[in-house]
C-alpha positions in Angstrom: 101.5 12.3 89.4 98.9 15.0 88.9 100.8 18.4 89.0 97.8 20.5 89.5 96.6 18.4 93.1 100.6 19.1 94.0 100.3 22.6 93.6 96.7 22.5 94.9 99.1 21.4 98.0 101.7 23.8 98.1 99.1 26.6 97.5 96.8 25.7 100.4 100.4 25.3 102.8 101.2 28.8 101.4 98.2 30.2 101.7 97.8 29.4 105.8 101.4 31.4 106.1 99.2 34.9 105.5 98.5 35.7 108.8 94.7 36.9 107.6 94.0 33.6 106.4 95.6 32.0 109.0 93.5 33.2 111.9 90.1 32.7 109.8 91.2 29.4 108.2 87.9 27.7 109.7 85.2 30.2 108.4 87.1 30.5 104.3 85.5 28.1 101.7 88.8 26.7 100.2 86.8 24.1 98.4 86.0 26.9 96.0 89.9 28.0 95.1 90.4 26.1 91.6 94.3 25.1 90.4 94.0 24.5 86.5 95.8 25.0 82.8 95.2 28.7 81.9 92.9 29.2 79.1 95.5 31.3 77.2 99.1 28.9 77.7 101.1 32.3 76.7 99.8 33.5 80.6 101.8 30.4 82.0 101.5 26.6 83.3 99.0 27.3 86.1 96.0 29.5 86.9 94.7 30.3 90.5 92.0 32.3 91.9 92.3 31.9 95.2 92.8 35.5 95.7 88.9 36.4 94.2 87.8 33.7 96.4 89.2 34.7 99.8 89.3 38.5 99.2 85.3 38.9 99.9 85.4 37.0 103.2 88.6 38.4 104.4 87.3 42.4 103.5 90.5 43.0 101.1 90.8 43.9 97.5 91.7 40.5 95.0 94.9 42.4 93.6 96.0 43.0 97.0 95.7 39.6 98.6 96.7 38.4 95.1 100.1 39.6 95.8 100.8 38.5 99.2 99.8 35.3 97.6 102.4 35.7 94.9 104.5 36.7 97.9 104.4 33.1 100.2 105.1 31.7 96.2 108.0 33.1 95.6 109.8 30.6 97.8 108.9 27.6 95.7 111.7 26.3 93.6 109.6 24.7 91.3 108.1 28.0 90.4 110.2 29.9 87.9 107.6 32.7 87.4 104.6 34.4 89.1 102.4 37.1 87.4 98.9 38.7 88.9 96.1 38.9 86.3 93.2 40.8 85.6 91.0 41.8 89.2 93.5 38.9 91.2 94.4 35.7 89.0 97.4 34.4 89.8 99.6 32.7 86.6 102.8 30.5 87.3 104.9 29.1 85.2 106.9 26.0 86.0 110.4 25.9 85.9 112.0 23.2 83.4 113.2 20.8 86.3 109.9 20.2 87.3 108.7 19.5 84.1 111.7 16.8 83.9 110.0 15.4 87.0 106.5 15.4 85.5 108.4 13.7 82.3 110.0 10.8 84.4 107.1 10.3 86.4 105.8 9.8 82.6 108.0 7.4 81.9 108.2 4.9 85.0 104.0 5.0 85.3 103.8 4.2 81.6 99.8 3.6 80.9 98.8 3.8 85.0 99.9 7.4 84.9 96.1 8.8 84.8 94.7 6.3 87.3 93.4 8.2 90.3 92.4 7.5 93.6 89.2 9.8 94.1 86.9 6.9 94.2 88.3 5.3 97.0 86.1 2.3 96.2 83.1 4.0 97.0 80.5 1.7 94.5 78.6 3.2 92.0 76.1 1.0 89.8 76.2 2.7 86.0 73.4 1.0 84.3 73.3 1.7 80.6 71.9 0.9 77.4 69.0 -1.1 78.6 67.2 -1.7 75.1 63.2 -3.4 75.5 64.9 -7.1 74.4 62.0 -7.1 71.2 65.1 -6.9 68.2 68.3 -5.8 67.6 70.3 -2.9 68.9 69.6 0.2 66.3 72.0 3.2 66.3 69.8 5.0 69.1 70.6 3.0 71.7 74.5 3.6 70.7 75.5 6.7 72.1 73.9 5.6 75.1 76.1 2.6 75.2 79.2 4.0 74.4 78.8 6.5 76.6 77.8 4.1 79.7 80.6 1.9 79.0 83.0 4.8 78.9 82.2 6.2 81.7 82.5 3.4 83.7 85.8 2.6 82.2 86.9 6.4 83.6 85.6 5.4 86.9 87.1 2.6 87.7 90.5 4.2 86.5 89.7 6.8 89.0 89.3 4.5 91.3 85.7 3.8 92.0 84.2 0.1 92.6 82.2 -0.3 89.3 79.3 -2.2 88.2 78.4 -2.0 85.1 74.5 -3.4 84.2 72.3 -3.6 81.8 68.2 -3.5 83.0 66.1 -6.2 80.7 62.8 -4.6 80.1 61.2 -8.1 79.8 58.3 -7.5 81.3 54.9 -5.7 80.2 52.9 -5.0 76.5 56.1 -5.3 74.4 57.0 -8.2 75.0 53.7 -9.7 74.4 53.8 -7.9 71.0 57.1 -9.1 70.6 55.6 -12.9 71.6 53.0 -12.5 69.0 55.1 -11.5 66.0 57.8 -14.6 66.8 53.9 -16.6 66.5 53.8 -14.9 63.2 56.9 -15.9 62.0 56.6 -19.5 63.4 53.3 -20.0 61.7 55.4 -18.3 58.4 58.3 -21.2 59.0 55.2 -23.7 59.2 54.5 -22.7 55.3 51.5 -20.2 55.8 51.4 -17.7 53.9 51.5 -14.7 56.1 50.8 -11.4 54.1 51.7 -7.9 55.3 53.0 -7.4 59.0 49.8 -6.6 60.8 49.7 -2.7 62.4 51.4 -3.4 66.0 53.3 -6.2 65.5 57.4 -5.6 64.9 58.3 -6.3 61.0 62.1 -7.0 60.9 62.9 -9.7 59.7 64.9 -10.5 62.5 62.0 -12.6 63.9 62.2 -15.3 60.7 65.2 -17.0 62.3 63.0 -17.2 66.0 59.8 -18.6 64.0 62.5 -21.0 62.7 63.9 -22.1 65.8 59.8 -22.4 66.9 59.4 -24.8 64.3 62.8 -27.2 65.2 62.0 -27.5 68.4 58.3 -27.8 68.3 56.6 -28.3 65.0 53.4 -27.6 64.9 52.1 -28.1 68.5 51.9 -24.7 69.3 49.5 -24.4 66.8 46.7 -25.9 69.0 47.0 -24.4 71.7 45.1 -21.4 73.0 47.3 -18.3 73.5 47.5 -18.5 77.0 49.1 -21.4 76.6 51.5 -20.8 73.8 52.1 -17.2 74.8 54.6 -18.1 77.7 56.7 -20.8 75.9 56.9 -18.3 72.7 58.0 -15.0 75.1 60.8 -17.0 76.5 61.9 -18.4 73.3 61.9 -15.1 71.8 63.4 -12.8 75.0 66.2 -15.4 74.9 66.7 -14.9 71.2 66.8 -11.0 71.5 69.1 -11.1 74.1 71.4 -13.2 72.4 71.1 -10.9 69.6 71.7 -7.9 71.7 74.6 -9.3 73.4 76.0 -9.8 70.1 75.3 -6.6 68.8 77.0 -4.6 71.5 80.2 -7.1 71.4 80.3 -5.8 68.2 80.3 -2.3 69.5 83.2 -3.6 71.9 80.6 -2.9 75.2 80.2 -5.1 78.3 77.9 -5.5 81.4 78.6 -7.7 84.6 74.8 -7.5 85.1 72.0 -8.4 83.3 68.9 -7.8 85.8 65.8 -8.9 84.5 62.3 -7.0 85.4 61.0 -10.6 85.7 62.6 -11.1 88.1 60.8 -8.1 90.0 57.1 -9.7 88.9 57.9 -13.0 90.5 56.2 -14.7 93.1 53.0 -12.3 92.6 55.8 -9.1 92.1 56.6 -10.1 96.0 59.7 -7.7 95.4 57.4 -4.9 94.0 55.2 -5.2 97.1 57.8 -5.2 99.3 59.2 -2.2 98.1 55.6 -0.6 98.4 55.4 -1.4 101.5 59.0 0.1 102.8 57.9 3.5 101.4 55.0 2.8 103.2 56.1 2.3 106.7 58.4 5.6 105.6 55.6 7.6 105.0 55.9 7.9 101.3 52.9 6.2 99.9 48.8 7.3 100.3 45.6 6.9 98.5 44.4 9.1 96.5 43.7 10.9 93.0 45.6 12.9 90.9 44.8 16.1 89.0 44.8 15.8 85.0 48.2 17.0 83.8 48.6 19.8 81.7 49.3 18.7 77.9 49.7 14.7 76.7 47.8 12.2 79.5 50.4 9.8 80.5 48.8 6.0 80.5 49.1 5.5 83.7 46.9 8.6 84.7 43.0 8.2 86.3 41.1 9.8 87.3 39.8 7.6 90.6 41.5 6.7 93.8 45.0 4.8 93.3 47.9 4.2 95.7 50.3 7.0 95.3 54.1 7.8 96.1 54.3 11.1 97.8 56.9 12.7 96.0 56.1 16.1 95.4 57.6 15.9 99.2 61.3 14.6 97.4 62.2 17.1 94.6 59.4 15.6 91.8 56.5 17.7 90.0 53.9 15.9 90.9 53.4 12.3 93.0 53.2 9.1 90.5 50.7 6.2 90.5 52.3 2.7 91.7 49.0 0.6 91.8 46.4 1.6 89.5 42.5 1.5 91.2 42.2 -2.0 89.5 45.2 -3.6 91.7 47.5 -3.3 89.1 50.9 -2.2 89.2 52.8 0.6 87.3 55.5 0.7 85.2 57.5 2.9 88.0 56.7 0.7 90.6 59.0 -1.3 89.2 61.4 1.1 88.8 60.8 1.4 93.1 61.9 -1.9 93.4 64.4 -2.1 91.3 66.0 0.8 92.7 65.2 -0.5 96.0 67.2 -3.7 94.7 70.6 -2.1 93.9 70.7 0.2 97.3 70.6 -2.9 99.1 73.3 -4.3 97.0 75.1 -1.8 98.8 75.5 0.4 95.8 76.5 4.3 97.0 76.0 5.9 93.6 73.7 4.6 90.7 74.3 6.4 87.2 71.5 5.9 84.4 72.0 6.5 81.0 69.0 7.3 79.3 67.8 8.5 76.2 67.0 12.3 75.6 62.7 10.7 75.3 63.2 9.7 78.9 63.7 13.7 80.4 60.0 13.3 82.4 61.8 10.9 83.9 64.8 12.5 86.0 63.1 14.3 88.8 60.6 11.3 90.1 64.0 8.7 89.7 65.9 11.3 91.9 62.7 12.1 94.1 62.6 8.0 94.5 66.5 7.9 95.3 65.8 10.1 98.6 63.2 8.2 99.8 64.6 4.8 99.5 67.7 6.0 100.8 66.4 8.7 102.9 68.8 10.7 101.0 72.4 8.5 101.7 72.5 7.3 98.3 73.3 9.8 95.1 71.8 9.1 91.8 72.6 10.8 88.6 70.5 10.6 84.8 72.6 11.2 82.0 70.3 11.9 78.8 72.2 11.2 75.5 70.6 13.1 72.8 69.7 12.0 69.8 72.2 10.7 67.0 71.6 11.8 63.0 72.9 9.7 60.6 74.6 11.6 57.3 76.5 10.1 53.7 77.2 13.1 51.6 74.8 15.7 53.8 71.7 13.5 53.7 70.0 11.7 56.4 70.3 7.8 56.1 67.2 6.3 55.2 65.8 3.4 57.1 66.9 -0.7 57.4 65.3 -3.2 55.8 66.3 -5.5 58.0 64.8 -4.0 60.7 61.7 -2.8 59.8 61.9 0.7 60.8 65.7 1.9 61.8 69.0 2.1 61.1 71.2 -0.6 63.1 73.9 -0.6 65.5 75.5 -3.7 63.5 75.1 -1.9 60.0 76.8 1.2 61.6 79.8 -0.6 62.8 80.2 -3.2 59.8 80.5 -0.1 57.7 82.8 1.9 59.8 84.3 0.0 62.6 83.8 -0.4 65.9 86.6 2.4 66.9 85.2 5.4 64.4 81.9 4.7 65.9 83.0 4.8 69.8 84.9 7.5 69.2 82.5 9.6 67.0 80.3 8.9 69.7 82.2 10.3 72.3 83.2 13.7 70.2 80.6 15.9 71.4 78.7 16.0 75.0 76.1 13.6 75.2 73.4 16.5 76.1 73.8 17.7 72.8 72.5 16.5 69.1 75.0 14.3 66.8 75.6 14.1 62.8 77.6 11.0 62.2 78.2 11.7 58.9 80.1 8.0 57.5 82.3 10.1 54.6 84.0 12.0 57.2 84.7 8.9 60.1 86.2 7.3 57.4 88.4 9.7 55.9 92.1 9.6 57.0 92.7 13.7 57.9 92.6 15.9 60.6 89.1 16.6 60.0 88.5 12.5 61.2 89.0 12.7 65.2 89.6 8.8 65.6 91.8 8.5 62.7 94.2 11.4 64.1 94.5 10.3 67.5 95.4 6.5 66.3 97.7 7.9 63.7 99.7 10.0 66.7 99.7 6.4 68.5 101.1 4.5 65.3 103.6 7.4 64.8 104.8 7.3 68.3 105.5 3.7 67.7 107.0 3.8 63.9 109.5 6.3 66.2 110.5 3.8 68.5 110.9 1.1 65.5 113.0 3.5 63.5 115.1 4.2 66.2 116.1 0.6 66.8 116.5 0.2 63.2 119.1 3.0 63.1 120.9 2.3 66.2 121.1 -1.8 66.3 120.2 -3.1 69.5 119.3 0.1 71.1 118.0 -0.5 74.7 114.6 1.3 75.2 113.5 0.1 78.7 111.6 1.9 80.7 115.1 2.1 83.1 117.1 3.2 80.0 114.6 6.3 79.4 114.2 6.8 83.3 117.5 7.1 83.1 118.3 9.3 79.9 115.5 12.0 81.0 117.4 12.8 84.6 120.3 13.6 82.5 118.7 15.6 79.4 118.6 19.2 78.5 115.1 19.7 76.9 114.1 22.1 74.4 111.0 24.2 75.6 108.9 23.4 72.7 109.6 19.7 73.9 108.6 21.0 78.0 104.9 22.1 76.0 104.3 18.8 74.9 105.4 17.4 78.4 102.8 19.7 79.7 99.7 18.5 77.9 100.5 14.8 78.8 100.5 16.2 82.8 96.8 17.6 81.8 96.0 13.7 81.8 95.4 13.3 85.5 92.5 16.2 85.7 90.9 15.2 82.6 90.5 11.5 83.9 89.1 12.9 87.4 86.9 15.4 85.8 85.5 13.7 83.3 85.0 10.8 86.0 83.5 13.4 88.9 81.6 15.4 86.2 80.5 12.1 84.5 81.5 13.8 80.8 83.2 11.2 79.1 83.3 13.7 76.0 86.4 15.6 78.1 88.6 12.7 77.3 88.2 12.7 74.0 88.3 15.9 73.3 92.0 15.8 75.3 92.9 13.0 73.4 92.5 14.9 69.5 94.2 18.0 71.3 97.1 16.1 71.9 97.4 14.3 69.2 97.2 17.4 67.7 99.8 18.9 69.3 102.1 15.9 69.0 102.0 16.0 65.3 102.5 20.0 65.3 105.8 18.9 67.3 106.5 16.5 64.7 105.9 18.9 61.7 108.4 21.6 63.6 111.4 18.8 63.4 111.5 18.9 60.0 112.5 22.7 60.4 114.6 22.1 63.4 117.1 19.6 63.9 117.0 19.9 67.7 113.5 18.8 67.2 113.7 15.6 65.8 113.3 12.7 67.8 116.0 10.7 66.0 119.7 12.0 66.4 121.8 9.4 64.2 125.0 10.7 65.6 123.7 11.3 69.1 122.5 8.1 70.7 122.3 9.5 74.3 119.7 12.6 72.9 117.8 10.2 71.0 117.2 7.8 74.3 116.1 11.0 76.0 113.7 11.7 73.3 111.8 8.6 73.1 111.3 9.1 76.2 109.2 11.7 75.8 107.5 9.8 72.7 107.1 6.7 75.4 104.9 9.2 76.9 103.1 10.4 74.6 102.2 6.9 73.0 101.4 5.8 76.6 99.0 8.5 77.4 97.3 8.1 74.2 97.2 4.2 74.4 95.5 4.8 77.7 92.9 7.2 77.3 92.0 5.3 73.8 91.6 2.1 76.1 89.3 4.2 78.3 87.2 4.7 75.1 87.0 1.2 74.2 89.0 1.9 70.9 92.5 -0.1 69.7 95.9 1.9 69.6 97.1 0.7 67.0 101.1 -0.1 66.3 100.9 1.3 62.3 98.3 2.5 60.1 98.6 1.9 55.8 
């Protein structure tokens, strides 16, 4: 039940009873009228500005319409008060039956209360993370991955068909650096005495256990044999190793993909899929020879200055057209990213969502200039760019990992913390802005600790429900029992508020799904946590208040319902994060 698409109904029913809205219902932009929580709750339950949306179309002042609005309103049982605003808001408040409603709805939905239908199963590929497979995850690529994996959790709830994938960048220099330092390490494992990590090379030690594995399963063959020869056997030994490490590494993190594509996959049969995707942008009109200007600033390494075969897409949205094959016959890096693309249209993906690091920002316009041509504009892709993540103890930057050679990891991060602080954390701010993950706060048990205060409002909601049973032996707490104890119940209106902020749920999950902000569920996740234990704190002044009544076991039923609620929604949206609800915290 989402309270604010009812009234979003009743508005536009009431709206078309105005006779001047009536006769020029097919010229007004009702898209643009907005039903939503006031930002001050003293002005009521619901804000509308319908009337500053129509009144410039239909030549009347906003106050004026504003009150023929209020007018066709008035009717509405559910409504037990309308108020005009400003230049033309309109403010209702809600009468206490239909929060009841909203409250039993609550209570027979349980955890599916949020799902949504806007999807309709359209498919939407959200690809995510997507780390070069050369060694373990570090904590740069984990916003990213939180974030993709949340957001495709809050799409599917709202309904969408979701894929979640993961590109392997296996293809390309770094992987034949990355084939050259497992060498290293194999020729280490052999008893050589290696030295320093040559300049280029990766230093983790992360690579021993590969040079290891090198040795068990080969000894020393590989030794004489010319790279070319060796080069192959050692990249796939390694990739494999990496991804095994990686897959690992974001278990840990509690994140998932369906997909794994490999770029190799794209390079295949003399890159037959790269060339065919040339050659559709070709026959579209998309592709020339030609040469390309010097850019301004930083020469990209695919830039020269000589004819190359170029995608035309300065004539799609971008800045300026990209190279796909270089004058020596060569392929770029993008033209892989053509047929990849190119590859998940024809999957019959609508939508395709890439989370990207805030590094990647040159490369949003020629992605979206390449979704319009390959689709000729039916298919909608969106880059998300997570900014970058600073790690804090005490107000001073982290210093590096010695495991890794030259980064923090994703493993450290979450064997220090846990997995839920550092989803969560991750999530507490909008990705297009910077993070300080300080470790002294996301593990301190306060207010000030975001994850800790939204479990403990779970684990209070259920030491509620325990308490109760322990008082009254054998109570019945079904979901019929509550259903039925909240049709009959008389509640208080500080109780109505907290009903209120639980029917908020619906919009947040839609708009953080349509707006792809995964940070809007959080942040209505702490706020009602927060306002749960307010309500809690305000029972210890007022009897009324408390949830337990030890001489009233009818009131009490009727209470926990309304903590079934809340523990519900919170168990729900915490899912949708990836993080545990837990039943009790010590």
């Amino acid at each position: 039940m989402n309270l604010f698409t009812d009234f979003e109904q009743r508005l536009n029913e009431q709206l078309l009873t105005i006779a001047e809205i009536a006769e020029k219902r097919d010229t007004l932009d009702f898209a643009r009228i907005v039903v939503e929580p006031p930002r001050d709750p003293s002005h009521g339950d619901i804000a509308v500005n319908a009337a500053l949306v129509l009144s410039k179309p239909l030549e009347t002042k906003p106050r004026d319409l504003a009150e023929k609005i209020v007018a066709a309103l008035e009717a509405d049982e559910d409504i037990a008060e309308l108020s005009i605003a400003g230049p033309g808001f309109i403010n209702i408040r809600l009468s206490p039956r239909y929060w009841q409603r909203v409250l039993l709805a609550l209570v027979r939905e349980g955890e599916d209360f949020g799902r949504s239908e806007i999807g309709k199963g359209r498919k939407i590929n959200v690809e995510y993370v997507s780390a070069n497979p050369t060694g373990p995850m570090h904590v740069g690529h984990c916003r990213g991955a939180v974030v993709g994996d949340t957001l495709a959790n809050i799409l599917d709830y709202a309904g969408f068909a979701v894929t979640k994938e993961y590109y392997i960048n296996d293809a390309g220099a770094q992987v034949d650096v990355l084939a050259r330092s497992a060498f290293l390490r194999y020729r280490e494992a052999l008893g050589e005495t290696i030295g320093d990590i040559p300049e280029g090379l990766y230093p983790g030690d992360y690579l021993v256990p590969v040079g290891e594995a090198l040795k068990a399963e080969f000894g020393p063959s590989l030794l004489n044999l010319p790279e070319d020869q060796w080069m192959p056997i050692v990249k796939d030994r390694a990739i494999d190793a990496m991804m095994e490490m990686i897959r690992a590494d974001l278990a840990a993190l509690n994140v998932t993909h369906e997909v794994f594509f490999s770029e190799r996959q794209l390079h295949a049969d003399d890159a037959a899929a790269i060339r065919s995707a040339i050659n559709d942008l070709t026959f579209k009109g998309h592709v020339y020879k030609g040469t390309l200007p010097p850019p301004k600033g930083q020469v990209p390494e695919d830039w020269e200055d000589r004819e190359q075969t170029l995608f035309r897409s300065t004539e799609v949205g971008d800045d300026i057209d990209r190279p796909l094959i270089k004058s020596d016959g060569s392929y770029t890096y993008f033209a892989a990213d053509v047929a990849y693309f190119r590859d998940k249209y024809e999957r019959g993906f609508d939508e395709m969502v890439y989370i990207l690091g805030a590094d990647h920002g040159g490369y949003v316009k020629r992605l979206e200039a390449l979704a319009k041509a390959v689709s000729g504009g039916k298919a909608k892709l969106t880059v998300l760019l997570c900014q970058m993540v600073k790690l804090m103890r005490g107000g001073q930057e982290l210093k590096m990992s010695k495991r890794s050679g030259n980064f923090v990891t994703l493993r450290e991060v979450v064997d220090e913390v846990g997995r839920d602080s550092v989803r969560f954390m991750m999530l507490y701010r909008k990705s297009s802005e910077p993070l300080d993950f300080d470790f002294a706060k996301v593990t301190e048990q306060s207010k000030d600790n975001p994850v800790f205060y939204v479990q403990y409002a779970h684990a209070r909601c259920m030491s509620v429900l325990r308490q109760a049973q322990e008082n009254f032996p054998g109570l019945d707490i079904s979901q019929k029992t509550l259903e039925d104890a909240v049709k009959q119940a008389t509640y208080e209106p500080e109780e109505l508020r907290v009903v209120a902020r639980l029917a908020e749920y619906p919009r947040v999950v839609e708009s953080a799904a349509t707006m792809h902000e995964p940070h809007r569920l959080a942040f209505y996740l702490y706020d009602l946590a927060s306002q749960f234990h307010s309500h809690w704190n305000k029972g210890k002044e007022k009897q009324e208040l408390r949830f337990i009544n030890e001489s009233d076991r009818q009131s009490t039923i009727a209470k926990l319902g309304l903590v079934y609620s809340v523990a519900a929604v919170l168990r729900s949206g915490l899912a949708l994060t990836g993080t545990d609800a837990p039943q009790e915290m010590r």
